[in-house]
C-alpha positions as CSV (number, residue, x, y, z in Angstrom):
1,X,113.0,34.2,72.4
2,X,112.9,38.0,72.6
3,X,116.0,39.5,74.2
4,X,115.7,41.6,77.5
5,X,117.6,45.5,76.8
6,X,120.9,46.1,78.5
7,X,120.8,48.0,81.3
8,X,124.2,48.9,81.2
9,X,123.6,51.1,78.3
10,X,124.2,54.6,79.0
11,X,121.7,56.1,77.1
12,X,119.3,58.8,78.7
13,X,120.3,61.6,81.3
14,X,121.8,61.4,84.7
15,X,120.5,62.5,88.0
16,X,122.8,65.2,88.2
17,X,121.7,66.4,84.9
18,X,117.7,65.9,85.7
19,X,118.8,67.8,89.0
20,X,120.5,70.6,87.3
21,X,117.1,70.9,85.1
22,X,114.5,71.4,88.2
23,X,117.2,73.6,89.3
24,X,117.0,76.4,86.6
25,X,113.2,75.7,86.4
26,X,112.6,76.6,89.7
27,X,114.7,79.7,89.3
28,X,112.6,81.1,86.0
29,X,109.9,80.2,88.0
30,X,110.7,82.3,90.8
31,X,111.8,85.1,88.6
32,X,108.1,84.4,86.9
33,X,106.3,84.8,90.2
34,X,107.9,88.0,91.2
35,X,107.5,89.7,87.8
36,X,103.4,88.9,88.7
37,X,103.2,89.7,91.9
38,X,104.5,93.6,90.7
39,X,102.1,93.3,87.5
40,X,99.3,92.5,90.1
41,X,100.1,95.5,92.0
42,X,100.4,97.6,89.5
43,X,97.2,97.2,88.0
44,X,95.6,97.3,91.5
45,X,96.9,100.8,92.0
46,X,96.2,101.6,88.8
47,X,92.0,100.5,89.3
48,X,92.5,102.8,92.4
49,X,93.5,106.0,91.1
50,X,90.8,105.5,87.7
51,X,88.1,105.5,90.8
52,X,89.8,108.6,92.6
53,X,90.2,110.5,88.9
54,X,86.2,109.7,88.5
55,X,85.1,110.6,91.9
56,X,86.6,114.0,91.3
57,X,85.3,114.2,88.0
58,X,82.2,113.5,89.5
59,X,82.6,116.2,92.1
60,X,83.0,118.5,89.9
61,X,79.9,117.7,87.6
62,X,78.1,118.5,90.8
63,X,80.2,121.4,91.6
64,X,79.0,123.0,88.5
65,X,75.1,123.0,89.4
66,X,75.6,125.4,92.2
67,X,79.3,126.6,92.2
68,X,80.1,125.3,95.7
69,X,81.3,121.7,97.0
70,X,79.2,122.5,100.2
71,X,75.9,120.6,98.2
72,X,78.1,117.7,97.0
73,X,76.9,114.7,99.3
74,X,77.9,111.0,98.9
75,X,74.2,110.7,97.6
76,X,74.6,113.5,94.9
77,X,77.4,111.7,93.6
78,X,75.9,108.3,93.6
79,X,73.2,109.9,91.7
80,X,75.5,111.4,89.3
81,X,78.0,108.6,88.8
82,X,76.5,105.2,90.0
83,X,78.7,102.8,88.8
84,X,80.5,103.8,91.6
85,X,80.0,103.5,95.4
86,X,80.1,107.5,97.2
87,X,80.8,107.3,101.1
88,X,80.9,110.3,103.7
89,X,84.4,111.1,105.1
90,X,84.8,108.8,108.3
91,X,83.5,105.8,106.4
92,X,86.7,103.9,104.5
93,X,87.0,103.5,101.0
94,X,86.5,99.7,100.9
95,X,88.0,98.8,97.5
96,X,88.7,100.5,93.6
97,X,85.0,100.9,93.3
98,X,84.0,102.6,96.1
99,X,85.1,106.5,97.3
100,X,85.1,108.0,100.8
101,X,84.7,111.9,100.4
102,X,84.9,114.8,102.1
103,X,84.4,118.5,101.5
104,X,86.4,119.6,104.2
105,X,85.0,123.5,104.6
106,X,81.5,122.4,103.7
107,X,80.5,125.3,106.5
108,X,82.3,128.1,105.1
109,X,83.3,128.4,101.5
110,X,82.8,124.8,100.1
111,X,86.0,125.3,97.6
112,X,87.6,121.8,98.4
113,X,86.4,118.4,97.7
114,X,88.5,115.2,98.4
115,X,88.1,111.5,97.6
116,X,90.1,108.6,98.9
117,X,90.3,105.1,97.3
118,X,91.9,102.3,98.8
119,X,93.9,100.1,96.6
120,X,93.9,96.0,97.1
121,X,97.6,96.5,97.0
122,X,97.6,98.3,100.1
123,X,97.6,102.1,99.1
124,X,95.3,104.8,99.7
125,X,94.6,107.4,97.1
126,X,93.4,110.9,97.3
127,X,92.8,113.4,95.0
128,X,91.5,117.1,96.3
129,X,90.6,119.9,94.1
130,X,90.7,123.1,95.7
131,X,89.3,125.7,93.7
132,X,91.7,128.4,94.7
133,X,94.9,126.5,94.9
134,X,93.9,123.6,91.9
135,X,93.9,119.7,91.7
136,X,96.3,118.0,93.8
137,X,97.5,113.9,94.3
138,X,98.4,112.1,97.2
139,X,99.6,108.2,97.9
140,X,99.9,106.7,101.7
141,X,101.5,103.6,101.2
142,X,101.1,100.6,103.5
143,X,97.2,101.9,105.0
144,X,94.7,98.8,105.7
145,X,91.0,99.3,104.4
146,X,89.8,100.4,107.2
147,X,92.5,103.5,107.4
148,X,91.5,104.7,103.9
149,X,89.0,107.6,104.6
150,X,88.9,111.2,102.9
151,X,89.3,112.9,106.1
152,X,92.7,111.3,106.3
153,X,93.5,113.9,103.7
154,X,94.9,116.1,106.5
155,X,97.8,114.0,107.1
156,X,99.2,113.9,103.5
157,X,101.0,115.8,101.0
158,X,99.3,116.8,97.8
159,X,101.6,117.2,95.0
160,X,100.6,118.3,91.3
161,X,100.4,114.4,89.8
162,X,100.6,111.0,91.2
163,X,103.7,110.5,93.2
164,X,105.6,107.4,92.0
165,X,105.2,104.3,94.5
């Protein structure tokens, strides 16, 4: 007859130690999730200002047919660029891969053009160039999708690069 083990035996780990275990799993897995959650909105940003760097590129492709931003139209730079989405001023920049711009003195000299891209992270991005004073970089943090439009631009201050967010 086959003999049935001993329970008594004290072979295998405690609750306390199977407790202690989930514990420090749980904590790397918090310190996990946090570390992504930054990753994520890093890269987010990061898809936002590419589109704002190639809408001005774009602006100034135009730019260079007729020396003046007052021709450059959200059509124009479809034309020109149309992996990307171009919209007019008032109308928000709904994600990385579409650009509201405006060229704010379009009636008068047509020296300034300005795109704003709204990052899924909750950012909006503007870049200007302004042929007299140069290219200029501006971040307003914590905007919804619907508050990211180039004539916004007014509100912010453009530094020389990318501010750190």
């Amino acid at each position: 007859m086959a003999r049935l083990p001993d329970m008594r035996s004290e072979d295998g780990f405690t609750l306390i130690e199977l407790m202690v275990v989930v514990g420090i799993l749980g904590v790397i897995l918090v310190m996990a999730m946090s570390t992504f959650a930054g990753v994520k909105s890093r890269a987010q940003d990061s898809a936002a200002k590419a589109t704002a760097a190639t809408a001005l590129e774009t602006g100034r492709i135009v730019f260079t047919d007729t020396a003046t931003y007052a021709s450059v139209f959200p059509a124009n730079l479809t034309a020109a660029e149309p992996s990307l989405s171009f919209v007019d001023e008032v109308t928000n920049s709904s994600g990385p891969n579409n650009a509201s711009t405006w060229v704010p003195d379009r009636a008068t000299t047509g020296y300034q053009f300005v795109a704003a891209v709204y990052s899924q992270s909750g950012k909006c991005f503007f870049v200007r160039d302004w042929i007299t004073q140069g290219i200029g970089f501006a971040v307003e943090p914590d905007v919804s999708a619907r508050d990211c439009t180039s004539d916004r631009a007014a509100l912010v201050t453009f530094l020389t690069r990318w501010p750190s967010s």
